[in-house]
N, C-alpha and C positions, 0 to 999 in steps of 0.2 A: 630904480635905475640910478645910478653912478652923475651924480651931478654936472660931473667932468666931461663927462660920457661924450655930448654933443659938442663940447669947447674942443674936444680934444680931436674929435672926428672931423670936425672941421677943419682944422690943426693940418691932420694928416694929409686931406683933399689939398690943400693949398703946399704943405709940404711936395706930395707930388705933381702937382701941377708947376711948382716949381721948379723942381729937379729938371723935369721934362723942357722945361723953356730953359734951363741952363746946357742941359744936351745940344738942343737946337740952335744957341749960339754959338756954342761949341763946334758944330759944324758937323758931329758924329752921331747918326743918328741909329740904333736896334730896328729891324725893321717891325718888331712890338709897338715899340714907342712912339714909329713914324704913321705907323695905323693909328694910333689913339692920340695923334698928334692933336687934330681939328674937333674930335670931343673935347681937347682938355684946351682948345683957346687956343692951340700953336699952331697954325698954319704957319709956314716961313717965310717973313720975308728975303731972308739972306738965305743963300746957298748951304746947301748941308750934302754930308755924303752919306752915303749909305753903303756896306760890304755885304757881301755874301756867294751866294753863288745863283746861277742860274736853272730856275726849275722851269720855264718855258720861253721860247719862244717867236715872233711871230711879224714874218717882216709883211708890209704892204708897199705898194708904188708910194707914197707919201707920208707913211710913219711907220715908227719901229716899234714893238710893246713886246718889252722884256715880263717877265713874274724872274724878281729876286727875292731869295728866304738867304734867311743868316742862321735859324737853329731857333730862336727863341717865339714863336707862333705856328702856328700848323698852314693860317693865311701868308700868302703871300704878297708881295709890294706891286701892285704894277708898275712899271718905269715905261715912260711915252717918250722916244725920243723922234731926232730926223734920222733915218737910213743912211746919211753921210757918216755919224756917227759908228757904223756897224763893218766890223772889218770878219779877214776869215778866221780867224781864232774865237768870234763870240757865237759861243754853240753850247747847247745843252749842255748843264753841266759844269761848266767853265767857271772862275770863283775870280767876280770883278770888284771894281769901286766904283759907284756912279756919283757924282758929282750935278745936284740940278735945284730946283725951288718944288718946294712940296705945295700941293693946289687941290682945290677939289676935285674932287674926280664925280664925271658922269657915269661913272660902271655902278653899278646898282649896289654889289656886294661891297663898298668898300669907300670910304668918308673921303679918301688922299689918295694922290698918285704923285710921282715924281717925275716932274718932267727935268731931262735930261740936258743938263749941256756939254756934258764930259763922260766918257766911259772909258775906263784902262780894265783891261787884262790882266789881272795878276796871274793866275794858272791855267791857260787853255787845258781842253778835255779833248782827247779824243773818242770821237763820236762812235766812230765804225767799232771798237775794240771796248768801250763803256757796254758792263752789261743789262743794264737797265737803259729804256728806249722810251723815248717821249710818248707819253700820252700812253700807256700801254701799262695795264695792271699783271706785276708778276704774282705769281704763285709763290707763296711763303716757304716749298722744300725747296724752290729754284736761287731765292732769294738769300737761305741759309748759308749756300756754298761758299758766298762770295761778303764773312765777317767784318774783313776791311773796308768796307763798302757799301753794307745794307742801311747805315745810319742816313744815307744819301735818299732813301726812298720816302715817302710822308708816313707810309705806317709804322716804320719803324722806329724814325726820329719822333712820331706822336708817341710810341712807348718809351722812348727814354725820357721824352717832356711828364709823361706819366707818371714813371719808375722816381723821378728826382722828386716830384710834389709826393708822392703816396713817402716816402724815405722820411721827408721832412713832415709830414702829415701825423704818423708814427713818431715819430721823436717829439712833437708837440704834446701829442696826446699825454704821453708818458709824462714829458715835463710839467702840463697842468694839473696831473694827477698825483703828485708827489715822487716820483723814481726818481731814483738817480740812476746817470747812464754809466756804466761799468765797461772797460775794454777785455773781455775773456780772451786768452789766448789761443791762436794759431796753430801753434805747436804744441802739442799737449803730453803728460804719461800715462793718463790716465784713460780709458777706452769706451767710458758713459756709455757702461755695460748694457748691451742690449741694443744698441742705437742701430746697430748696423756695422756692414765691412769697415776695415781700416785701410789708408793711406800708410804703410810706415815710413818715417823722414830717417834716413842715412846722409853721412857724411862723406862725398864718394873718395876725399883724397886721404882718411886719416887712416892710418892701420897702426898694429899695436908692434912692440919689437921683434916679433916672431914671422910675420907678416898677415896676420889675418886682420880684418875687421875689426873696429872697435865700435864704441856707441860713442856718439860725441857729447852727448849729453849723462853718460854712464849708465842711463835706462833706455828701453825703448822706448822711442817717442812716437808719435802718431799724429795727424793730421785732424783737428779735432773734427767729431761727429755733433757738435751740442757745448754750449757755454754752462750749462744749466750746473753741475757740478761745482764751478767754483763762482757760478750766481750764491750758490747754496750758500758757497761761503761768505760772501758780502752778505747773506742775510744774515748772518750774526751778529751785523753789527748796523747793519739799514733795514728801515722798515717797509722799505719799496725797491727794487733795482730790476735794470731791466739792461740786455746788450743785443746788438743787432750786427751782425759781421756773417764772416765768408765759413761754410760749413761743408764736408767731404765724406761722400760715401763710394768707397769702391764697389760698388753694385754692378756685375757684368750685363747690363742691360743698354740697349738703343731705345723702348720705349718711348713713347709722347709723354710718361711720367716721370721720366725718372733721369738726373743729373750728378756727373762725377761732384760736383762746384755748385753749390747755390746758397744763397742766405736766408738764415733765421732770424727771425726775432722773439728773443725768450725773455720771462720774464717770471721774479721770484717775490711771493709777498710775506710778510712775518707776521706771527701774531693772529694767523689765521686757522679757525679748528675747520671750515666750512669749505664743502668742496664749490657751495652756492656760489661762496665770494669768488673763485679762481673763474666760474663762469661768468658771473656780472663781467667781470673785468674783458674775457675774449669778447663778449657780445659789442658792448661798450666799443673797445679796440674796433672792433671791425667797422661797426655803425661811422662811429663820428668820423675813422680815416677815410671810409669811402665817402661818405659826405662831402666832406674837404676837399676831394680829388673831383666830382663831379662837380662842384663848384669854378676847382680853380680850374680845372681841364677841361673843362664841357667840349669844346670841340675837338682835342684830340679822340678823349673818350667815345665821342658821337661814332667818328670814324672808324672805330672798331665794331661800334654798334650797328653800322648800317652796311656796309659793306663786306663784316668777317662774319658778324654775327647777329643776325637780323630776331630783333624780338627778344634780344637780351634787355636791353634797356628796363623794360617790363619784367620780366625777373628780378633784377635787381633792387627795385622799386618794390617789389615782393617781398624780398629779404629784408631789405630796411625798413619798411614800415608792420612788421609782424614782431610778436616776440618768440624767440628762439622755442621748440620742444624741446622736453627732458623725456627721456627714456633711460630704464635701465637696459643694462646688455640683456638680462635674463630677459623681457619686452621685446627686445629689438630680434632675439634669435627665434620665440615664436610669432613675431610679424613672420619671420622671413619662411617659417617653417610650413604658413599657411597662405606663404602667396604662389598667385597662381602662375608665376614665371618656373620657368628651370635653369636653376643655377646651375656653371660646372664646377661649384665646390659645395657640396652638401651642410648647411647654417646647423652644427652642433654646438652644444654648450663646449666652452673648454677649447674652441675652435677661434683662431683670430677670425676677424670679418675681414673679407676679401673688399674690392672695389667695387664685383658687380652688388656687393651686399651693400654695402654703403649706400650707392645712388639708389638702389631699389627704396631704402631706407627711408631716405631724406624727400625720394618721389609720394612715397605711401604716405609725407605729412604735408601732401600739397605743397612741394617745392621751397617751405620752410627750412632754413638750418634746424640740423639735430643734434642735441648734447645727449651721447651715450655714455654712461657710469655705471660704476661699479662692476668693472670688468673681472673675473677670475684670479683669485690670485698668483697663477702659477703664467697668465699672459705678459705681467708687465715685469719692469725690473723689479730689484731688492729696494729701491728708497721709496714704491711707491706705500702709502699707510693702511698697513692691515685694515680691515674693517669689524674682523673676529665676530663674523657673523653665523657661523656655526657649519651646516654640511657644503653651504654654497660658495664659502670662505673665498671673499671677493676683496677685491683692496680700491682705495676711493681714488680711479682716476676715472678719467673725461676724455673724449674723440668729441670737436665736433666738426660734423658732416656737411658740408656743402654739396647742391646743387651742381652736376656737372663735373665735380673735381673726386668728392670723397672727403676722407681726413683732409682737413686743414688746420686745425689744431689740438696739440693732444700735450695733458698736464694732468696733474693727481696733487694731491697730501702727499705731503713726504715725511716717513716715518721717524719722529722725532724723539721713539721713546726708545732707551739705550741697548732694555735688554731684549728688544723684540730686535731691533737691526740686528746686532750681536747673534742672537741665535739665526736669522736668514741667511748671514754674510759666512758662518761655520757651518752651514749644508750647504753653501754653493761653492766653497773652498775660499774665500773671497774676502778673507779678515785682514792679514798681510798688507796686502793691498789696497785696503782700504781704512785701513788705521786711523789715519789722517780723517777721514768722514766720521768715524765713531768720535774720534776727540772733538768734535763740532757739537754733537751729543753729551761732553765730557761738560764742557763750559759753555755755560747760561744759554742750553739751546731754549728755542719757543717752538711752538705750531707752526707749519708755515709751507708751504703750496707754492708749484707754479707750472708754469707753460711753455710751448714755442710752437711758431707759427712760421709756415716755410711761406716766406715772399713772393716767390714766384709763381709758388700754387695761390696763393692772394691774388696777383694779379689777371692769372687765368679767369679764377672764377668772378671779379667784377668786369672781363673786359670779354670772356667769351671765347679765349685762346682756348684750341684741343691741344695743343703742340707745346711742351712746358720750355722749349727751346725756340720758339719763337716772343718768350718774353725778361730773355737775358741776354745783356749785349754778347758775349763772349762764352757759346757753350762749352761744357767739356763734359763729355760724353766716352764709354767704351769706344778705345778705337776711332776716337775721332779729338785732337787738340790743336788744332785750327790758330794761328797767330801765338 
């Protein structure tokens, strides 16, 4: 171990235990900080305030007990005041400043309270017209209606505390691993053939001198479906990149699967002949970020665990302490051929695998994730790498399958060798437009693989979401664009 190791961890402790006592004379306290007050030696002697809003409250003949949360804990503060204190504007919901000395609290759950000697109102709530009601669990399609609004509930604010660790969780990973993080564009021209419907972006005021239409960009643009294209191209010259942003499929579907808007995280490696290495890498990925997120999140996490999805917890603990199966697709289609379920799409070779194949998949390996490879080669796109394996001629990509969800991530070899693209790209008509890819081929391409993993199907399948719209703040769905 690191000599430093223990000077420097001590370092840290006192570090924040400083911080935290310069908070507290500061007089502004997170109600984080004001809970971990009196472990970290800060009880107050001076006044301190605390903001947020009000998650309950609870008057009696001789004291008042607010619970205020500010966003950064899933616990809340108790504040103990006198009922002189309490006027008609503090109600459920209402977003105050309390002003008091932080003390020990006799409440079992919890080290500090704040007793009170000043309460202001910043934004009363009305109560009657609020559509969440004290004390009362709403139902998650009830919850969805009301986007401007759901972060106010604890399950949902525990998913955005979630979604922000697992974001950062994911970009550490990568960063210990060597990537560099790359921004892929937005806007794209290119249509990362295969990926799915397009968005196409128009420019509604420009017309040409005739009066039609023009392109404002002089090609058609699109709403990118996937970064992985011009990953590709950072891999010409990095030996690790990876980008993580906002991705668009026009899929006319309402589904629990499926979203106009949601994020990927891809990720491109060089130098690689091995389809092995692209799956170390998801397994890796997935391991050490949910670790990370169970650590720093344990009780928002709990929350989803006990009351959405009872007995996930155990699953997941399944996942992480197992190592991933390998199948191939020609494997996986007669698992599927001789089980004894009834599919309603018949598992042929040559046939994508549906959802209900998938989870059959992933169940028939004891709730194991599954890496499926070497798919058909006429399933995936043109950069995945031939495999030139003779009548079965399959090309080297990867699905793998989670528990509950299906695909969660899907990556291959990407064909590196000039004249083999060259002739794919002139039977799909696809050379034109892809020119720019073959010149990647032209100058000092390498081997070289990757991936991408949809976030929000992440976060389903460690938290036990069915509904993939109840783990993005702001869906955008068919016929449905909300804010």
């Amino acid at each position: 171990m690191w000599e430093g190791g223990a000077l420097f961890s001590g370092f840290l402790r006192r570090s924040l235990r400083q911080s935290l006592q310069r908070r507290v004379r500061c007089g502004i306290l997170r109600v984080r900080d004001a809970l971990s007050a009196q472990a970290q030696g800060c009880e107050a002697a001076e006044p301190v305030r605390v903001q947020g809003w009000v998650r309950s409250i609870r008057s009696q003949k001789e004291v008042l007990f607010l619970d205020v949360n500010d966003g950064t804990s899933l616990q809340s503060l108790q504040v103990v005041a006198d009922p002189n204190l309490a006027s008609r504007d503090l109600t459920f919901g209402s977003s105050v400043e309390v002003q008091g000395k932080l003390v020990k609290s006799h409440h079992k759950k919890q080290n500090v309270e704040l007793q009170a000697e000043d309460i202001q109102i910043v934004g009363p709530c009305d109560t009657t017209a609020f559509p969440f009601k004290l004390r009362e669990r709403h139902a998650a399609d009830y919850v969805r209606q009301f986007p401007h609004l759901r972060c106010r509930t604890n399950l949902f604010s525990s998913l955005l505390r979630i979604r922000s660790e697992a974001t950062a969780a994911i970009h550490s990973y990568f960063q210990d691993n060597g990537f560099v993080h790359v921004h892929t564009p937005v806007i794209t021209s290119n249509d990362c053939e295969g990926a799915g419907e397009l968005f196409q972006v128009e420019a509604s005021s420009k017309t040409t001198e005739f009066g039609g239409k023009a392109h404002f960009f002089n090609v058609p643009a699109f709403l990118t479906v996937s970064g992985q294209l011009h990953l590709e191209v950072v891999a010409g010259a990095f030996m690790r990149a990876f980008t993580f942003g906002p991705t668009f499929r026009a899929e006319n579907s309402q589904s629990r699967r499926h979203l106009a808007e949601f994020y990927m995280v891809e990720a491109e490696i060089s130098f690689t002949e091995s389809l092995q290495d692209i799956m170390q890498v998801m397994e890796d990925l997935f391991k050490v970020a949910t670790a990370t997120i169970l650590s720093k999140c344990s009780d928002d996490v709990e929350l989803f665990h006990k009351y959405l999805s009872p007995g996930h917890k155990d699953k997941l603990d399944h996942m992480l302490t197992n190592k991933f199966v390998t199948m191939s697709y020609l494997e996986a289609i007669e698992v599927l051929r001789k089980a004894p379920e009834v599919f309603s799409f018949q598992p042929e070779w040559g046939r994508d695998l549906q959802t209900e194949h998938e989870k059959y998949l992933v169940k028939h390996c004891a709730d194991i994730p599954v890496f499926v490879i070497n798919y058909p080669y006429d399933l995936k796109p043109f950069y995945a790498r031939d495999n030139e394996d003779g009548p079965q001629h399959t090309v080297a990509a990867v699905d793998l399958l989670v528990p509950g969800i299906g695909e969660l991530f899907g990556g291959s070899l990407r064909e590196e060798r000039l004249h083999v693209l060259q002739s794919r790209l002139d039977r799909l008509g696809l050379r034109d437009a892809y020119q720019w890819y073959l010149d990647l081929r032209h100058f000092g391409s390498v081997p070289h693989g990757g991936f991408g993993m949809g976030f929000e199907r992440y976060l389903q399948c460690i938290l036990g979401v069915d509904n993939i719209k109840d783990v993005i703040p702001f869906p955008r769905f068919s016929h449905s664009c909300l804010l």
